[in-house]
BALOMAR-960018 format. One record per residue (C-alpha): chain; residue number from 1; x, y, z; residue in three letters. Coordinates in Angstrom, 2 decimals. Layout:
<sites>
('A'; NUM; (X; Y; Z); 'Ala'),
...
</sites>
This chain:
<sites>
('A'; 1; (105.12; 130.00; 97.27); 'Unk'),
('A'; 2; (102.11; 127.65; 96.93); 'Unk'),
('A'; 3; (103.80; 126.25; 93.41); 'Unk'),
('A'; 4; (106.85; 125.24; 95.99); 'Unk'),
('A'; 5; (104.54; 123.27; 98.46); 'Unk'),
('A'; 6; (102.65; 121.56; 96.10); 'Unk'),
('A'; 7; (105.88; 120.33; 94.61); 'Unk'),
('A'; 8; (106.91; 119.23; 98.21); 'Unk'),
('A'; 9; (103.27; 117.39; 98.69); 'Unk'),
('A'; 10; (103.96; 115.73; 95.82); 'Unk'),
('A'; 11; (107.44; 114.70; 96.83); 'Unk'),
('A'; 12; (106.23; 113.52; 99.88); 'Unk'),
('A'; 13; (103.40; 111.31; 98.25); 'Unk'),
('A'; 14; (106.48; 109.52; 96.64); 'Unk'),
('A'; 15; (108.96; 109.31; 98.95); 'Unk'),
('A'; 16; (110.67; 105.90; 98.50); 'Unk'),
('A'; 17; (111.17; 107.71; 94.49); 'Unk'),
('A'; 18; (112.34; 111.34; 96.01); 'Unk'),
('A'; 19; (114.54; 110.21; 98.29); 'Unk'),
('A'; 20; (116.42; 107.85; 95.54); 'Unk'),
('A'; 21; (116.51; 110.95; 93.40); 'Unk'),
('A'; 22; (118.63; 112.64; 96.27); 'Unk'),
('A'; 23; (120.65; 109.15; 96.31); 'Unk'),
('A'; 24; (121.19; 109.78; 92.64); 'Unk'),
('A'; 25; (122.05; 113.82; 93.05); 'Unk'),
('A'; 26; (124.34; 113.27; 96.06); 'Unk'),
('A'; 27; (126.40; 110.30; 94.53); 'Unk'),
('A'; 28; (126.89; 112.46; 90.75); 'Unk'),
('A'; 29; (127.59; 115.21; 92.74); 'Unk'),
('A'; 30; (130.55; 113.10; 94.56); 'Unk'),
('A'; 31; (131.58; 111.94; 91.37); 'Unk'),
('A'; 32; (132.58; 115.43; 90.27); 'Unk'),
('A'; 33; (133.52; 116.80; 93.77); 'Unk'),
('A'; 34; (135.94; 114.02; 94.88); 'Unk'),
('A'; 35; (137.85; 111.58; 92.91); 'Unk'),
('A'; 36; (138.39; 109.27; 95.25); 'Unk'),
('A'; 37; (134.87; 108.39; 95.58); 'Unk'),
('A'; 38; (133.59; 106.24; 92.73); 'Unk'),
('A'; 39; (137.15; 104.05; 93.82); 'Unk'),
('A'; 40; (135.95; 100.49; 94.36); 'Unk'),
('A'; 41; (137.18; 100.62; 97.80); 'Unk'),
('A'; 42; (135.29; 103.78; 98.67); 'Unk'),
('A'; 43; (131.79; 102.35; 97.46); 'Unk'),
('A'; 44; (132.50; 99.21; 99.38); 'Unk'),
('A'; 45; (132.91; 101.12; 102.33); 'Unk'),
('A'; 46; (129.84; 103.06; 101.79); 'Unk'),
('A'; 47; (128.22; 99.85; 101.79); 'Unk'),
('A'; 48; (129.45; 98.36; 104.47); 'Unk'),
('A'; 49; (128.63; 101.51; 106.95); 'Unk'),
('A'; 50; (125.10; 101.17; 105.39); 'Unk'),
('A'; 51; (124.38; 97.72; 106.50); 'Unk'),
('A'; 52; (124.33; 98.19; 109.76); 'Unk'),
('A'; 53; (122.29; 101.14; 109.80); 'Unk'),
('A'; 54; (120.48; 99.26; 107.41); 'Unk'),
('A'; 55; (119.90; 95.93; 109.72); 'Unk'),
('A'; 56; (119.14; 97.89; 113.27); 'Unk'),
('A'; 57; (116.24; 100.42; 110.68); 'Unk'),
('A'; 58; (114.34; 96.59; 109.43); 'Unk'),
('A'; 59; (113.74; 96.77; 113.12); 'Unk'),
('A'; 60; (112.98; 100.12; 113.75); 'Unk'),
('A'; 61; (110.66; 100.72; 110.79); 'Unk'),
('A'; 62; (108.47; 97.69; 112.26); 'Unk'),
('A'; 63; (108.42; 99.46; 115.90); 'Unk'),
('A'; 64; (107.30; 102.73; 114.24); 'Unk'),
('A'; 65; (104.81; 101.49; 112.09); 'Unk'),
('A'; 66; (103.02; 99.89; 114.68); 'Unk'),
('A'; 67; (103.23; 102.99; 116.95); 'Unk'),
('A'; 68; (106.60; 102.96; 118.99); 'Unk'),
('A'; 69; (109.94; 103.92; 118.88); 'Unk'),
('A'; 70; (113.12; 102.43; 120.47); 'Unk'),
('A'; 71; (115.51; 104.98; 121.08); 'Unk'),
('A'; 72; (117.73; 102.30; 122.90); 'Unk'),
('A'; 73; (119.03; 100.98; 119.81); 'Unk'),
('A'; 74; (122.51; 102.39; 120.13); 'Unk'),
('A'; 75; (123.13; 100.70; 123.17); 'Unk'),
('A'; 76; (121.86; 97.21; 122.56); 'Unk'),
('A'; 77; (124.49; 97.37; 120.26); 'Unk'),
('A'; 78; (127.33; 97.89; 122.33); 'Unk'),
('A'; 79; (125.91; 95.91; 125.33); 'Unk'),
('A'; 80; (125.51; 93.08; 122.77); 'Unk'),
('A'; 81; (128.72; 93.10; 121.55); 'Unk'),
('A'; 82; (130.44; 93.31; 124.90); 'Unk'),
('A'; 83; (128.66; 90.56; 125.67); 'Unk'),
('A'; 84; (129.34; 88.57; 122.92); 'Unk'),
('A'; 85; (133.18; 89.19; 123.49); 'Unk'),
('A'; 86; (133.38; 88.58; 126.68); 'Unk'),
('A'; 87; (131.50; 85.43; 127.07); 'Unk'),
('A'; 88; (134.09; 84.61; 123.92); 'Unk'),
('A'; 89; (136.90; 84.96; 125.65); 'Unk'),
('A'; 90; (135.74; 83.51; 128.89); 'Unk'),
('A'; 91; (134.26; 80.32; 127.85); 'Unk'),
('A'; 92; (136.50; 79.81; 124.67); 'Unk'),
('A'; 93; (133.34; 78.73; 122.47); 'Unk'),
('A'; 94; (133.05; 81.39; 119.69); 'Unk'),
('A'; 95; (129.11; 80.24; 119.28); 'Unk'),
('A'; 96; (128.16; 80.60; 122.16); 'Unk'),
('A'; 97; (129.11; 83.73; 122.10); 'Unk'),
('A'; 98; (127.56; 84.96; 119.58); 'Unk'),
('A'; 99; (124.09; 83.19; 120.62); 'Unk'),
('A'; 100; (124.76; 84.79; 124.08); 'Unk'),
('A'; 101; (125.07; 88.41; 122.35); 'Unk'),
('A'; 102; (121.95; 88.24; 119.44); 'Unk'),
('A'; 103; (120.17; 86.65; 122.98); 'Unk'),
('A'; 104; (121.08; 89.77; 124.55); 'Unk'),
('A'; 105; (119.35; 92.04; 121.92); 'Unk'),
('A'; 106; (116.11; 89.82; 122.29); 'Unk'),
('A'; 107; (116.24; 90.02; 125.48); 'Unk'),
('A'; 108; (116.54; 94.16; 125.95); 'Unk'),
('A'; 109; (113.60; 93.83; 123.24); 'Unk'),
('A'; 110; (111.42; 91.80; 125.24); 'Unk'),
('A'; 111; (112.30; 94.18; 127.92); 'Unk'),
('A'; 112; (111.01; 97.11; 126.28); 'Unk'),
('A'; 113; (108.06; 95.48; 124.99); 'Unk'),
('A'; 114; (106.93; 94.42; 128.21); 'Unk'),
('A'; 115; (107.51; 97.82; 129.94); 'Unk'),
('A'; 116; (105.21; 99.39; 127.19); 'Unk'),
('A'; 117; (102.36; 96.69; 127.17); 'Unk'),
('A'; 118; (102.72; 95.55; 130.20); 'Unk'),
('A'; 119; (103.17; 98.46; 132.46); 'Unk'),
('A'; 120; (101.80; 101.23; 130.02); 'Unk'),
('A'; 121; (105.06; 103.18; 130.42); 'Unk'),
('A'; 122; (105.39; 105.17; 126.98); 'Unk'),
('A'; 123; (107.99; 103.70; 124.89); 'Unk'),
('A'; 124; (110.00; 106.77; 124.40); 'Unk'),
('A'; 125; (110.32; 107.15; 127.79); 'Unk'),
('A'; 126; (110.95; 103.42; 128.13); 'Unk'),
('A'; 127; (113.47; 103.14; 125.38); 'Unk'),
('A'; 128; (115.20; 106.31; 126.90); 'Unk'),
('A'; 129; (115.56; 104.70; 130.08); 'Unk'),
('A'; 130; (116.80; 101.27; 128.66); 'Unk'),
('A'; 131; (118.97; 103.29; 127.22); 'Unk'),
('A'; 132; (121.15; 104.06; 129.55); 'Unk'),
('A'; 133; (120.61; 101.09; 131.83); 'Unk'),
('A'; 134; (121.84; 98.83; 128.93); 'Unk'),
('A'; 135; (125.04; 101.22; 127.90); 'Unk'),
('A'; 136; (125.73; 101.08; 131.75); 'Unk'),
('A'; 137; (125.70; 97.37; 131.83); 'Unk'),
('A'; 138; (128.35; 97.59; 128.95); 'Unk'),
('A'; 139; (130.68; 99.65; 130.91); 'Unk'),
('A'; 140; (130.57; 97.97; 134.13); 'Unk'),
('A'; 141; (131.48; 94.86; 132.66); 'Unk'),
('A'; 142; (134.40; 95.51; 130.69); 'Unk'),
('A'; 143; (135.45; 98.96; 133.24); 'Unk'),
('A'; 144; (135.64; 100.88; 129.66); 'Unk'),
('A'; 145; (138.12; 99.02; 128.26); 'Unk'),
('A'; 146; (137.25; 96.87; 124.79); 'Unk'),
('A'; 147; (137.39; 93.40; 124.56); 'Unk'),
('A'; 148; (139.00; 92.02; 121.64); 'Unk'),
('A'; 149; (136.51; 90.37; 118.81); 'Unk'),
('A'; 150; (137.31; 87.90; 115.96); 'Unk'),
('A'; 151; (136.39; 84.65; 114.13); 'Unk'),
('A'; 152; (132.68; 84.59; 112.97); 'Unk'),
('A'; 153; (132.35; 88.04; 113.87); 'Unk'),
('A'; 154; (134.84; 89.44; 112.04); 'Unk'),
('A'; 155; (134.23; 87.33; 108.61); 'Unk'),
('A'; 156; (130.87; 88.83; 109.03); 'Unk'),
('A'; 157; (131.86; 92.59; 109.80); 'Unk'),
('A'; 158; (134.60; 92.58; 107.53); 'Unk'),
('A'; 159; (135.01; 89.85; 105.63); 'Unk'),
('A'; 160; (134.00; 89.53; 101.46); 'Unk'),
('A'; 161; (132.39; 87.04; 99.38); 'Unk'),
('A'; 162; (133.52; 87.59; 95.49); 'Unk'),
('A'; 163; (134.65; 91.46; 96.91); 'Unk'),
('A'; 164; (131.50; 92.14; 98.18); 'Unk'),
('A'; 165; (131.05; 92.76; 102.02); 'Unk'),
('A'; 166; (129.50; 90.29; 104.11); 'Unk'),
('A'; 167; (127.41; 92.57; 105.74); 'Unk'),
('A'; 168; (125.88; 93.86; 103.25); 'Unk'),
('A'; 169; (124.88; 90.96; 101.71); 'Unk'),
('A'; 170; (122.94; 90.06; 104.58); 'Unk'),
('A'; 171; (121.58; 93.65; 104.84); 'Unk'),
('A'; 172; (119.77; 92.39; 101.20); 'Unk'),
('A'; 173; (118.88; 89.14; 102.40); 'Unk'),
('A'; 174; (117.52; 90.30; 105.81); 'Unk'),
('A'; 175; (115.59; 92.86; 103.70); 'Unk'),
('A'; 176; (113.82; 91.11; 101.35); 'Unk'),
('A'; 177; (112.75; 88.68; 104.32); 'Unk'),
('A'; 178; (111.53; 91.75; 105.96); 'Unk'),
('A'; 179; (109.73; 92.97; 103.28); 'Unk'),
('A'; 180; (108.01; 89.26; 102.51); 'Unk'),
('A'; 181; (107.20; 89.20; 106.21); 'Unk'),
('A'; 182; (105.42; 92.85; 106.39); 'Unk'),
('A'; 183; (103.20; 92.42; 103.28); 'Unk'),
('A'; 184; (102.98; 88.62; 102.96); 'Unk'),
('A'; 185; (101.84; 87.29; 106.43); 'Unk'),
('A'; 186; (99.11; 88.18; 108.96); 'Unk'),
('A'; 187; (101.12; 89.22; 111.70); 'Unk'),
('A'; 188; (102.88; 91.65; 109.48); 'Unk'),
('A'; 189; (99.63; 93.42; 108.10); 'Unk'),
('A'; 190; (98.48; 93.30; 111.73); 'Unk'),
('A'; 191; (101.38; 95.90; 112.41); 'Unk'),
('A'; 192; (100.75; 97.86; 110.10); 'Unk'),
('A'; 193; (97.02; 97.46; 111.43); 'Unk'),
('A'; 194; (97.56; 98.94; 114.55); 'Unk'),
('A'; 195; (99.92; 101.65; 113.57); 'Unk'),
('A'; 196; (96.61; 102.79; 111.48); 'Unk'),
('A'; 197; (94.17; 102.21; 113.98); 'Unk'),
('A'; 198; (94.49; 100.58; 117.15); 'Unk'),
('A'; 199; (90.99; 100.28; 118.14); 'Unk'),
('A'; 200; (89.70; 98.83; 114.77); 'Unk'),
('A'; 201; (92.39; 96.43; 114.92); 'Unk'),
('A'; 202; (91.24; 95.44; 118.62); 'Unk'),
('A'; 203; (87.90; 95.13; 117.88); 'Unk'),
('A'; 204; (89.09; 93.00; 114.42); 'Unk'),
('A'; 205; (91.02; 90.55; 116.82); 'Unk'),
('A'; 206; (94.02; 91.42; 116.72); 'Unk'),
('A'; 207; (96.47; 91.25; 119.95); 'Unk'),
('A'; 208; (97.84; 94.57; 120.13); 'Unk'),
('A'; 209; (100.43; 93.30; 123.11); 'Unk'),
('A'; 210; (101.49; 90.40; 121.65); 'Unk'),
('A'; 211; (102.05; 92.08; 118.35); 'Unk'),
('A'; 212; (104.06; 95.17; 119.81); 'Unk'),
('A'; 213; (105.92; 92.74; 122.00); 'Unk'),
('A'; 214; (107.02; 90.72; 119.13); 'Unk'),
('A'; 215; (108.08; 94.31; 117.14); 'Unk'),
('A'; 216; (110.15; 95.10; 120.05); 'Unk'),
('A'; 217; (111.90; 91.83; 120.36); 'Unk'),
('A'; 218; (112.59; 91.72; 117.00); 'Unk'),
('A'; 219; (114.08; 95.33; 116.98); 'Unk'),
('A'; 220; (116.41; 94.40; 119.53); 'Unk'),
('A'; 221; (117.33; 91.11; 118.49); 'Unk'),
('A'; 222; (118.40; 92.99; 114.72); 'Unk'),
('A'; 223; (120.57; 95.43; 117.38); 'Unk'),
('A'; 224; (121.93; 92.93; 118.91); 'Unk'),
('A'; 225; (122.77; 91.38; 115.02); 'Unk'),
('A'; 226; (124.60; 95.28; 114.18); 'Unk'),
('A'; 227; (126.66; 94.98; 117.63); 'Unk'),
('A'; 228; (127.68; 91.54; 116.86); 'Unk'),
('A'; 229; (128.72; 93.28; 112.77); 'Unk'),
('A'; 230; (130.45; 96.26; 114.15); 'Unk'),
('A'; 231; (132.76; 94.72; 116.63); 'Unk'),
('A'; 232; (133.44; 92.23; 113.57); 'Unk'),
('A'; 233; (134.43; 94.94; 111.67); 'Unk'),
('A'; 234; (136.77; 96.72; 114.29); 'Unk'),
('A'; 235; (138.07; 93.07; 115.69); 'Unk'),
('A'; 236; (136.79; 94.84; 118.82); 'Unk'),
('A'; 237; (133.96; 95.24; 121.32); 'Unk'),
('A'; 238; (134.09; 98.92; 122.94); 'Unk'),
('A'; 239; (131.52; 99.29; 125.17); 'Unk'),
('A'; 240; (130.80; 102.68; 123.67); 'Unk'),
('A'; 241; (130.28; 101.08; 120.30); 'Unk'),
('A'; 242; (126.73; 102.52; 118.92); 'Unk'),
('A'; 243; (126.47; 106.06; 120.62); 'Unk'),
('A'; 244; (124.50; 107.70; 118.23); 'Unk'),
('A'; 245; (123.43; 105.06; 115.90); 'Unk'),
('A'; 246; (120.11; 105.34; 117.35); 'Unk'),
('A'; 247; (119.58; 108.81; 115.45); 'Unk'),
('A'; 248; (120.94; 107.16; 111.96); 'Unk'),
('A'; 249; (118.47; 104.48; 112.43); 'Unk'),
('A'; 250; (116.15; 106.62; 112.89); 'Unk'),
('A'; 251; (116.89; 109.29; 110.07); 'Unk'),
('A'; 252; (117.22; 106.58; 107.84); 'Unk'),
('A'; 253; (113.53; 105.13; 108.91); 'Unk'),
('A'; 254; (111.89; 108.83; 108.86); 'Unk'),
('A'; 255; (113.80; 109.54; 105.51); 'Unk'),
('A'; 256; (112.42; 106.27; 104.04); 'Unk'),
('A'; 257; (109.35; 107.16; 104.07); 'Unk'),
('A'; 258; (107.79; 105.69; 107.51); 'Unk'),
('A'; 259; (105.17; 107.91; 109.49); 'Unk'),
('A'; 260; (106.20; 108.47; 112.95); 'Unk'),
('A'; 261; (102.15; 108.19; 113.31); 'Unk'),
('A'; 262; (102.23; 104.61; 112.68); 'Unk'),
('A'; 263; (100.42; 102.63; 109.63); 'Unk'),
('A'; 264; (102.74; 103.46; 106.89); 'Unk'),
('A'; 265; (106.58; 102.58; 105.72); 'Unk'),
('A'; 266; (108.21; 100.56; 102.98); 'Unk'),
('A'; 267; (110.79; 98.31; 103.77); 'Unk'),
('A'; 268; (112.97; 99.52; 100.28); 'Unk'),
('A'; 269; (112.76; 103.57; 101.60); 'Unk'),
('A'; 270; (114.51; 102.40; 105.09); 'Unk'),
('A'; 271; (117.45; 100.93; 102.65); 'Unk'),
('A'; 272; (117.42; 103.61; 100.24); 'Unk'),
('A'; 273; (117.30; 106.19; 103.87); 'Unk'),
('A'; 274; (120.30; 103.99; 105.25); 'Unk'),
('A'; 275; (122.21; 104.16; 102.39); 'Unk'),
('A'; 276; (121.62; 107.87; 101.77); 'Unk'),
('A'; 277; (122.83; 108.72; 105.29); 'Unk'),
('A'; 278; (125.97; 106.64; 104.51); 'Unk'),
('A'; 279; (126.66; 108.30; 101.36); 'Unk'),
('A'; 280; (126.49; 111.53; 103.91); 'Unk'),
('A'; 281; (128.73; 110.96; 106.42); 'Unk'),
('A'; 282; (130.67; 109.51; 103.33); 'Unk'),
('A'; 283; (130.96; 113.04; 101.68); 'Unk'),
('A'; 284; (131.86; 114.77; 105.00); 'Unk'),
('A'; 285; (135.23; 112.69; 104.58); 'Unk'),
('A'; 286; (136.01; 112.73; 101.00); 'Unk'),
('A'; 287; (135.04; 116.35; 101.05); 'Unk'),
('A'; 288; (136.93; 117.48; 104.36); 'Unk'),
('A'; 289; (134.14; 118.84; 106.45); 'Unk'),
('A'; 290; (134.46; 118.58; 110.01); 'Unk'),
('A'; 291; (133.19; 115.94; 111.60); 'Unk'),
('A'; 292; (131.14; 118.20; 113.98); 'Unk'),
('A'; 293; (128.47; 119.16; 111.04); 'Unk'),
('A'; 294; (127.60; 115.80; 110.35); 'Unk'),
('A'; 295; (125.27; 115.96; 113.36); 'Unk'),
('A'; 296; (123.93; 118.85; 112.12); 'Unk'),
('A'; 297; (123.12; 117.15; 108.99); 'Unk'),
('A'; 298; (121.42; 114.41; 110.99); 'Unk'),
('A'; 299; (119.21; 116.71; 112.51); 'Unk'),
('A'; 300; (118.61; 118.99; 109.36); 'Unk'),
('A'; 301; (117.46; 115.53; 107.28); 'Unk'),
('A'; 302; (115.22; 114.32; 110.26); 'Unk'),
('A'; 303; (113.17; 117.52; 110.52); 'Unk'),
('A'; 304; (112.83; 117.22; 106.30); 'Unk'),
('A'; 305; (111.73; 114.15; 106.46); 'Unk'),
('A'; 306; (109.25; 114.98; 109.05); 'Unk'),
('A'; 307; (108.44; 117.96; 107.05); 'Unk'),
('A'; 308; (107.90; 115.80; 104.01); 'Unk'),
('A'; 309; (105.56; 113.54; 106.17); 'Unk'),
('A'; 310; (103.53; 116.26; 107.74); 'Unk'),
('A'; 311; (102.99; 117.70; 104.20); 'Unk'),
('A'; 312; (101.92; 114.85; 103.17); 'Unk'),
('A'; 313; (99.37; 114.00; 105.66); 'Unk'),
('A'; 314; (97.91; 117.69; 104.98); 'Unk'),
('A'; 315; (97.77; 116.63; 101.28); 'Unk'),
('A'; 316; (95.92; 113.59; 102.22); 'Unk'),
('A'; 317; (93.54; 115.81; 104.49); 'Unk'),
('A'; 318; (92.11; 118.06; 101.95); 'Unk'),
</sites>
């Protein structure tokens, strides 16, 4: 018994490394079980339902290491999408469109950002409110009914360059800018900063509100980037698009490696997390499991990687 949790400390200690290996164990395992999925076609797919998971968790991760969360993810991506369509169709100027729906995200980030540092309202609560507020907004402006989405938007949701998807290419780009940003510059160390300790990082100078404003912003302005991707993809903007998303974003942030206590996350475990809960919801398909046990799944790899975490800490502890 003790053998088994000092294997799991040490898992945890490496998780960017451990949760690659289950990468590696789920995709050979696919490789035997299904033989439909090392097809080029079903890898590109895999790929493509990564990215936006992917995009919205480059937010996320940012949020939680500095001490938040944003559980209104999901629905900054439909409310930016609607908007995005509709102002599309309505004004006949595909750019503006699409500045008017990435403005949306930023603008539900701000929103959230001020409600936590300005008016000290917990951001869980916050984000859970925006939540539904911003999925509301979605439905009362199209009455339910999607609004149909092309041009731009579609090159980029489903379009190729040399038979590789769009969207995941900018998935890489937008991570390694992400990744230069968080461990190159001061106002990315100054996240992780205050996720560590937001006194000493007070008393060091640092402007905690401006900082988790500008974590916030960006979040939303990456949802509003996945709304824009997804109706792409479907030629459509549902105002139900991204119900649930917020709980792959977050599984795939968790998984990665990022403490939901703030001060710690890499940048390549939120890709490696986003792509491992694509390869998932992949196998459920390929392997004919019902649909309904994928959210079980969900919920079974958040409390591991939370388990992971918490062992982890221990370790560090003794």
């Amino acid at each position: 018994m003790n053998t088994g949790l000092v294997a799991l400390k040490r898992l945890g200690r490496h998780r960017e490394a451990s949760v690659l290996l289950m990468l590696l164990v789920v995709a050979v395992y696919l490789s035997f079980a299904s033989e439909y999925f090392l097809a080029p076609r079903n890898l590109l797919n895999v790929g493509r339902q990564a990215s936006v998971v992917a995009i919205v968790a480059l937010g996320q991760a940012l949020v939680i290491i500095g001490r938040g969360i944003d559980l209104s993810v999901g629905s900054v991506i439909g409310l930016s999408a609607v908007v995005a369509a509709v102002v599309i169709r309505d004004t006949g100027l595909e750019s503006v469109g699409l500045f008017a729906g990435l403005l949306t995200g930023l603008c539900c980030g701000i929103v959230n950002g001020l409600l936590y540092t300005r008016l000290k309202i917990n951001p869980f609560i916050a984000t859970l409110g925006t939540l539904s507020v911003a999925r509301g907004i979605a439905l009362l402006m199209t009455g339910g009914i999607p609004v149909p989405m092309g041009g731009i938007a579609e090159f980029v949701g489903a379009g190729r360059i040399a038979g590789i998807p769009v969207s995941f290419l900018l998935m890489i780009v937008l991570a390694i800018a992400v990744h230069v940003f968080s461990v190159r510059t001061v106002r990315g160390r100054e996240i992780y900063a205050i996720g560590d300790n937001p006194k000493a990082s007070r008393l060091a100078g640092v402007d905690l509100k401006a900082t988790r404003l500008f974590i916030f912003a960006f979040c939303g302005l990456l949802a509003g980037l996945g709304g824009i991707i997804l109706s792409g993809n479907l030629a459509s903007a549902d105002p139900n698009l991204g119900v649930g998303y917020e709980l792959d974003v977050i599984a795939a942030v968790i998984l990665g490696g990022t403490a939901l206590s703030g001060g710690r996350g890499s940048i390549a475990g939120v890709v490696i997390g986003a792509l491992l809960m694509a390869l998932l919801n992949n196998a459920f398909v390929l392997l004919g499991i019902s649909a309904y046990w994928q959210v079980v799944t969900k919920g079974l790899v958040i409390i591991f990687a939370v388990a992971l975490d918490g062992l982890q800490r221990g370790g560090e502890d003794e």
